[in-house]
N, C-alpha and C positions, 0 to 999 in steps of 0.2 A: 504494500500500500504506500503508496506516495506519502511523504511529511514533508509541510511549511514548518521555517523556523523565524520565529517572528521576534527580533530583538531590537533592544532599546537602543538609542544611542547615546548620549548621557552620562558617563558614570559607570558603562558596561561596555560599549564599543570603545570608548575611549577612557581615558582615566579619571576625565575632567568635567566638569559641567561645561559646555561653551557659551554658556550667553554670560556666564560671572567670568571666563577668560577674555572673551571679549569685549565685557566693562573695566578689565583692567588695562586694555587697549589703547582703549576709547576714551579714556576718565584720566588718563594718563597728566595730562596736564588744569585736569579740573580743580578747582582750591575745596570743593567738599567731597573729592574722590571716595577717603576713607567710610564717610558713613553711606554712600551711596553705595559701597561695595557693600558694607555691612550689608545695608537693605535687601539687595538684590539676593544677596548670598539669604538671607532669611528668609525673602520672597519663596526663593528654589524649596528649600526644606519643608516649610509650610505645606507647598503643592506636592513634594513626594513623599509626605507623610499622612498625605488624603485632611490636614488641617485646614487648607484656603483650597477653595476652587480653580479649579489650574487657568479659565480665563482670565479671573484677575488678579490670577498672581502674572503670567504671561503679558497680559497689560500693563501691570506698573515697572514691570522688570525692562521692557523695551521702551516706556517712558522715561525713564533713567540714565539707557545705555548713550545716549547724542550719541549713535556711531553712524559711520557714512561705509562706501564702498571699499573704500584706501584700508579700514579697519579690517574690513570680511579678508581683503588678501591677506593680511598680517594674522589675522586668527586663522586660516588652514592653512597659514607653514605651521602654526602651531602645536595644531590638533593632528597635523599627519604624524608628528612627533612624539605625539600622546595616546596612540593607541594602545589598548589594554595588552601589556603582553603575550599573556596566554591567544589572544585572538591573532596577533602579530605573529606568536612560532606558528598556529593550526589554517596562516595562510592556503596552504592546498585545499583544506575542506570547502573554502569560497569558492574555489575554481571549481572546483568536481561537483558543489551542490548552488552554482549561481541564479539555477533558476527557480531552485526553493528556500533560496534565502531572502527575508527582506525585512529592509529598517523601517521598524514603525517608530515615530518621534515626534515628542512636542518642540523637537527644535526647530532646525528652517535650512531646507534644502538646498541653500545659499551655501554654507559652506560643513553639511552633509557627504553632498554629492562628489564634490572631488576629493572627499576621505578616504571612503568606503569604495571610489573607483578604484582603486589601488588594489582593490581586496576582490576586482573580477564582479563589482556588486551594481547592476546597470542601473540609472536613473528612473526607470522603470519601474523595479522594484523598490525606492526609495516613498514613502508614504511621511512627508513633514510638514511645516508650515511652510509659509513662504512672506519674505517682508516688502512693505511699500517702499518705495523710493520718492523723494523729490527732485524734482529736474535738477540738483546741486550735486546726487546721487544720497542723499540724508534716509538715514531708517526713521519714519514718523509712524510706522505702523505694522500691521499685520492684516492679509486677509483674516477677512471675521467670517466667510463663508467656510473656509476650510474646518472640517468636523475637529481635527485635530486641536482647534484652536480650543476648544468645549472643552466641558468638565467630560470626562466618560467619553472623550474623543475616539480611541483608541477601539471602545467596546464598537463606537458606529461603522466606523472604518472598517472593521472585520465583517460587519455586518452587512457593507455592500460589495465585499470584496469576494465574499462566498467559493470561500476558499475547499477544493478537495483533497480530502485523506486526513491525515494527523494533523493536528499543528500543536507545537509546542512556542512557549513564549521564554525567553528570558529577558529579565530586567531588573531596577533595582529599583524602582519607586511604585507607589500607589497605585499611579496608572496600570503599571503591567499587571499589577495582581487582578485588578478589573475585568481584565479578560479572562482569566478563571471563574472568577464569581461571576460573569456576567453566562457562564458555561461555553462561550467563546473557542477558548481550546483545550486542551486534553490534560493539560500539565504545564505546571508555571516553576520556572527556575528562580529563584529571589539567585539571586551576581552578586556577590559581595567582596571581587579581589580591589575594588577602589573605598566602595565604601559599605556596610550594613547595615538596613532601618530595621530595629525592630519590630515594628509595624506590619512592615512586608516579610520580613524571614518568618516569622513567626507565622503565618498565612502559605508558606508555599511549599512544594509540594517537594520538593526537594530543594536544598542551599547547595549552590556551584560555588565557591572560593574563586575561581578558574573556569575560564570555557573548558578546559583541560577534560576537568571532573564531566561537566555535561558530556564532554562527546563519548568520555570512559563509559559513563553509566548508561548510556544508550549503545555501544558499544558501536562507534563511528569512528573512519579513520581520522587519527590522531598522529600529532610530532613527537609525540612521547608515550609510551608504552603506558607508564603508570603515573596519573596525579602525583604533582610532588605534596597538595596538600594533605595526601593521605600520607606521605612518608612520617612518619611520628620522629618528629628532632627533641631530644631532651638535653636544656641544659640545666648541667647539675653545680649547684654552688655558686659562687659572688663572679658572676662574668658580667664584664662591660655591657652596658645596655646596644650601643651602636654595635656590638657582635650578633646581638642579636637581634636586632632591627633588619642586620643584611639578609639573616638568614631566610625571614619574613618577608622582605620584600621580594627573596629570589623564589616566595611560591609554599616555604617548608611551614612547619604547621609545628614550631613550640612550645613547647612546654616545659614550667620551669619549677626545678627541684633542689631539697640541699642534698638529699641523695637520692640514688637508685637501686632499688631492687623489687623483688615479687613480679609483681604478672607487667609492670615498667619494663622488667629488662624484656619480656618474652615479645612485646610489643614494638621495641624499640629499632627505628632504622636507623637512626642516626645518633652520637652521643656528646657534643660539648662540653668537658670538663676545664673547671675553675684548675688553677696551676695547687699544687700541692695536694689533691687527692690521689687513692687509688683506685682499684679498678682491678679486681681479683682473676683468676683463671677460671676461678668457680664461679665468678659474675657469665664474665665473657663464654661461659660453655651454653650459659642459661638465654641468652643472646641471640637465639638463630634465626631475626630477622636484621640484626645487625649487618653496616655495610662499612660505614664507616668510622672511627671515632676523631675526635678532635680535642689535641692537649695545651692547654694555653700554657706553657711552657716547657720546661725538660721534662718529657716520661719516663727516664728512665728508672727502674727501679719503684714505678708507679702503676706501669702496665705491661706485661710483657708481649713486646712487640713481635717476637715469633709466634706465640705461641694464638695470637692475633693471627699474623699470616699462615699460619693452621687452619681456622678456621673462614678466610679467604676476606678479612674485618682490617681494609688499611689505615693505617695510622697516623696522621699527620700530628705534628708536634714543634715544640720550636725551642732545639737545642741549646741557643743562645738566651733562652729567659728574655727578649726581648718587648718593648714597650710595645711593638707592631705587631704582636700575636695575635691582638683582639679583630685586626684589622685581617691579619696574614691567614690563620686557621681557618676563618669560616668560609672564608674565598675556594680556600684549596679544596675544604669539604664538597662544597658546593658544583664546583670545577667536577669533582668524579662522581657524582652524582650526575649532571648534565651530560657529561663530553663522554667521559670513563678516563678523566687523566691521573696520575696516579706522583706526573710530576712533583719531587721534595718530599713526598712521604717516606717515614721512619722505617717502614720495613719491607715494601713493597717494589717490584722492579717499577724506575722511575720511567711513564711514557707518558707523552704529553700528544695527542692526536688532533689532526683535523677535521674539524665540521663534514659533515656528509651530504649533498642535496640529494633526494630521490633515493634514498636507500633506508634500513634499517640496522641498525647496530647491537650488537650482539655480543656479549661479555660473558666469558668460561675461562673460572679460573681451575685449577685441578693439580695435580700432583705431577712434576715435571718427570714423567716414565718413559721410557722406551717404547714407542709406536703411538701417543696418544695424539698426540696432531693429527696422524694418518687418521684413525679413526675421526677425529672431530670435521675433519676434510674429507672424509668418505662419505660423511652420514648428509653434506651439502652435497656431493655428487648422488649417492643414489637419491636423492629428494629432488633431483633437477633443477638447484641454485644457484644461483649466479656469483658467483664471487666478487665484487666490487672492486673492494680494498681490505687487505687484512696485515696486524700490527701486532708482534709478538714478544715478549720480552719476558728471562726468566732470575729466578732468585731464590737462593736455600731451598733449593727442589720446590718449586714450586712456579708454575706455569702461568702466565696473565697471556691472555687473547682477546683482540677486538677484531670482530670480525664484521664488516659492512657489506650485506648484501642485497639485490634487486629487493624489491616490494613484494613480488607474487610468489608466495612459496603456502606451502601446506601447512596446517597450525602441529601435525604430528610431528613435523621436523622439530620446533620445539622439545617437546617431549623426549624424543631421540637424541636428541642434546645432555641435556637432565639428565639421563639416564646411562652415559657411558661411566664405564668403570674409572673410578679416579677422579669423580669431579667434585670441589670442594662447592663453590657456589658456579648459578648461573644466571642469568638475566638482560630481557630486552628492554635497551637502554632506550632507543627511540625507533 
């Protein structure tokens, strides 16, 4: 059955609100800038928390803006800048589903449309307001005919659009929920990697952190195998708050502890440790969704970094006790989680790899034996694989592989993988 994907733009497609980037634009040299921004910015909230009527909060918010034409160019170099990461890596899914994707928005098709052309997304499918001009080229208004402009815009719009098969909506304000409660469409994503109303999360049918998560949970091609906000990061003890901040904005999902153990460790992908803990072998055996750990100083003598590369758990740490740990650790973590680079890690053959377009990458680490590559390379030849690019590098008997192959392969090849003799971990990276 065919699915429409109907999503905001706003705060979901992009990071930002545009009509309060555009009053900071615009306002740029006004002498009551600051509280006009306040306004506007309140305006916004008010209407995506179903508080004010979105026509007039949209009315006072462009009564505000004095922006002209010269503004709108300056706000879509902006906004092409600002789009929502996860939407930015899952670029292919635009291409592959252009004709069932479309922006529904109380913004304005003014500088919409050359966003989201970026993303394969035609003006066609683009459903927003649209603003007046004065022969000076000056915003003094908005059509008042367009539904979008209305309170419950979004529910009419669907309503004439009479859309077939699924639809699903994602968004993060008021409006979008409306099309659920209005029975509109099928299932509402409340998008919360910019920002979260409880209003709306609390009402929807599933929370995306990530477009990531949506396309995972519908199980739609993706740039990444697995949500990073599912990856559980624990950090344990007094760490730098900006360590942890990176680690949030790169997608991870922490949580924060003065230690760890019980059903923490069993759950745990990732680990962040304060300098001067340890970190036992009976911890790290209990560990078996561990991938990576991260020591904000010398481990040594704190964690045993073989006995880590045993269980296929790289170690990054920073020998020198230095002040750039907080900045240096999370990065690296980060880095082999993303890429699979393994780069300055304490115990780990160091490889540092590049980006891949059009392929999938594939990580088996395993016990460096006699014949196990053949095997790992046989089990892509009889599954009819393509081999890309592949990047091998080994250390204390122990074997690191990234392998990048074609797109189209069989899901049992997986499995076939997993399953040869000698493999400590395995996992599809992107």
């Amino acid at each position: 059955m065919k699915t429409n994907y109907i999503i905001d733009f706003d705060s979901t497609f992009t990071q930002v609100e545009a009509l309060d980037e555009l009053a900071k634009i615009s306002l740029k040299n006004n002498p009551d800038r600051q509280q006009h921004l306040a306004d506007i910015a309140e305006l916004t909230n008010l209407a995506m928390d179903g508080k004010l009527s979105f026509r007039e909060s949209l009315t006072r918010r462009v009564q505000l803006l004095h922006a002209n034409r010269e503004h709108l160019d300056a706000l879509i170099k902006k906004l092409k800048k600002k789009v929502s990461a996860s939407f930015s890596r899952n670029k292919e899914f635009f291409k592959d589903n252009s004709k069932d994707v479309y922006i529904v928005s109380g913004g304005f098709k003014e500088f919409i449309c050359p966003v989201v052309g970026n993303y394969h997304i035609s003006e066609e499918n683009v459903y927003a307001n649209t603003f007046l001009f004065d022969e000076e080229g000056n915003i003094y208004g908005f059509d008042e005919k367009n539904p979008l402009s209305e309170e419950g815009g979004k529910v009419k719009l669907l309503k004439q659009l009479k859309l077939e098969g699924k639809v699903y909506g994602i968004g993060d304000g008021y409006s979008d929920f409306q099309l659920k409660e209005s029975g509109m469409i099928e299932k509402f994503y409340a998008f919360t990697e910019n920002i979260e109303r409880a209003s709306v999360s609390s009402k929807a049918d599933h929370i995306a952190p990530t477009f990531d998560e949506f396309l995972y949970i519908n199980q739609l091609p993706r740039a990444i195998s697995y949500p990073k906000n599912r990856i559980k990061c624990y950090v344990v003890g007094d760490v730098p708050h900006h360590a942890i901040k990176f680690l949030e904005k790169d997608g991870f999902s922490t949580i924060q502890l003065n230690k760890i153990e019980g059903e923490d460790l069993s759950e745990a992908g990732m680990i962040l440790f304060q300098d001067g803990l340890t970190f036992s072998n009976e911890q790290i055996e209990k560990a078996s969704r561990l991938k990576t750990i991260g020591y904000l100083g010398n481990s040594k003598r704190k964690i045993d970094k073989n006995f880590c590369l045993q269980k296929g758990i790289v170690l990054f740490d920073d020998k020198k006790d230095t002040w750039k740990s907080a900045d240096f650790i999370p990065k690296r973590m980060a880095d082999f989680i993303n890429n699979g680079d393994t780069k300055m890690s304490r115990n780990f053959p160091n490889l540092k790899v590049p980006l891949m377009d059009n392929a999938h990458r594939l990580i088996h680490i395993h016990e460096n034996i006699p014949g196990i590559m053949a095997q790992i390379n046989g089990t892509f030849r009889d599954n009819n694989v393509n081999i890309v690019a592949q990047f091998l590098m080994t250390k204390n008997g122990i074997g690191y592989v990234i392998t990048d192959i074609s797109r189209k392969y069989d899901k049992k090849l997986l499995t076939e993988l997993k399953s040869i003799a000698h493999t400590i971990k395995f996992r599809v990276l992107y």
